[in-house]
C-alpha positions as CSV (number, residue, x, y, z in Angstrom):
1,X,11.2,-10.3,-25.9
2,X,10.3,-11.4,-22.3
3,X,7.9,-13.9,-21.5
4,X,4.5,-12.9,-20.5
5,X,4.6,-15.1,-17.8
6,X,7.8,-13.4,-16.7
7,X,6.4,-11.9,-13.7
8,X,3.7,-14.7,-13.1
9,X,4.6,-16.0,-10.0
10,X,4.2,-19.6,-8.9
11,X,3.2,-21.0,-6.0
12,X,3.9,-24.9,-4.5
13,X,1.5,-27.0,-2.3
14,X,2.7,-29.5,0.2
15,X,2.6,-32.2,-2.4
16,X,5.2,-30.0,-4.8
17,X,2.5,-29.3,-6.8
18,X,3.1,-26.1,-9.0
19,X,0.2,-23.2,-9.6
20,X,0.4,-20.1,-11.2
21,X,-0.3,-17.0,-8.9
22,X,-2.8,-14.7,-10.6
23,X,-1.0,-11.9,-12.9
24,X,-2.2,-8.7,-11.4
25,X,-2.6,-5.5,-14.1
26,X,-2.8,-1.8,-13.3
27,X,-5.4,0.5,-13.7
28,X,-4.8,2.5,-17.1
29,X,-6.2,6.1,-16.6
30,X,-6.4,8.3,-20.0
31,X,-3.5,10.4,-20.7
32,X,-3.5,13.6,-22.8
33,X,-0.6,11.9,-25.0
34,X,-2.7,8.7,-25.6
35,X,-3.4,8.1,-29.3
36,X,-6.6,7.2,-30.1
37,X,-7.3,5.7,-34.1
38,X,-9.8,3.2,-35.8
39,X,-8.0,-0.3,-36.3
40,X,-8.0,-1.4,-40.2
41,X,-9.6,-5.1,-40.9
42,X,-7.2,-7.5,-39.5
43,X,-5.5,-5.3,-37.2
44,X,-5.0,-7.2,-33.5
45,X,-3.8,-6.4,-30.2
46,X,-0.4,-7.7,-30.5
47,X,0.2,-6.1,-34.2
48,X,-0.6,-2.8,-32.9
49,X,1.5,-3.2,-29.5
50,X,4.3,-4.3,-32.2
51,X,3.6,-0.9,-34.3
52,X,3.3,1.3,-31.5
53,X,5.4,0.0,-28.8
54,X,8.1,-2.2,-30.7
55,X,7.1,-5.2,-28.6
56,X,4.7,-7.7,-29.1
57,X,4.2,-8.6,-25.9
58,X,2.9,-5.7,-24.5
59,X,-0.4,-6.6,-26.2
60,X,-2.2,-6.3,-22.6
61,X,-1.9,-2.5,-22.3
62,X,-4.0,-1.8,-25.3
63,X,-6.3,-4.2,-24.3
64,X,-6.4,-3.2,-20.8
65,X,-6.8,0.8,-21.7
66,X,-10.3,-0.2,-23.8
67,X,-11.6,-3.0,-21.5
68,X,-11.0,-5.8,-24.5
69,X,-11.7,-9.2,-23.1
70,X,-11.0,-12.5,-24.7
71,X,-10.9,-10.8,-28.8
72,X,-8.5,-11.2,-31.1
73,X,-9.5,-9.4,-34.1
74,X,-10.3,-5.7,-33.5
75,X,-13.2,-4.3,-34.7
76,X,-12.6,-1.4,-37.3
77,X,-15.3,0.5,-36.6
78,X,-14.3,1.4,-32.7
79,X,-12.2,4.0,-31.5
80,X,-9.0,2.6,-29.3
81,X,-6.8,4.2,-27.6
82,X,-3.3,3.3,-27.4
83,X,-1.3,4.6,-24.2
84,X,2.1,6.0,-24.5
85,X,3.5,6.5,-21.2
86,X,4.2,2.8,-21.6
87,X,7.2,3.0,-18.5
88,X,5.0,4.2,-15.9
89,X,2.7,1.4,-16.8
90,X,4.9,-1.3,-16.9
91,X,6.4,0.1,-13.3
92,X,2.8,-0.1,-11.7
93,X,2.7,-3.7,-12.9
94,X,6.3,-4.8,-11.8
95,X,5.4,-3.1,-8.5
96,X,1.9,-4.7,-8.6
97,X,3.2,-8.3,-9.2
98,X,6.6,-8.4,-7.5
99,X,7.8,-11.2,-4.9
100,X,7.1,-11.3,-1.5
């Protein structure tokens, strides 16, 4: 499993100072494919990204599709949805957040 600062790049002042470069993430438009469900109690980001994706790491796209900011339990009683062209997103963020 990669990092999730893999692609976080970092930038050096003139005193050699390190600084993370903000992680940029793309837009997530609604797909007819997307699957949308109801958590259960307990359910979080990074479990479902594990169930539906095979990768824990990927917790961002659900959480970027449905606008979740700064939660870690999910609550049961609003719809997600979980993306599933989960390539083409993870292209538009490589190409978002690659060196220059």
């Amino acid at each position: 499993m990669p990092s999730r600062y893999s692609h976080t790049r970092i930038k050096r002042d003139k005193a050699g100072f390190r600084a993370y470069i903000t992680t940029m993430y793309p837009d997530i438009p609604i797909e007819d494919d997307d699957v949308f469900m109801y958590p259960t109690a307990g359910d979080r980001l990074e479990t479902l990204a594990f169930s539906f994706y095979g990768d824990t790491s990927l917790w961002w796209i659900i959480a970027k599709a449905n606008g979740i900011n700064g939660k870690v339990a999910l609550d049961p009683s609003i719809e997600i949805r979980i993306p599933q062209n989960v390539t083409d997103i993870l292209d538009k963020f490589t190409q978002l957040n690659k060196y220059t």
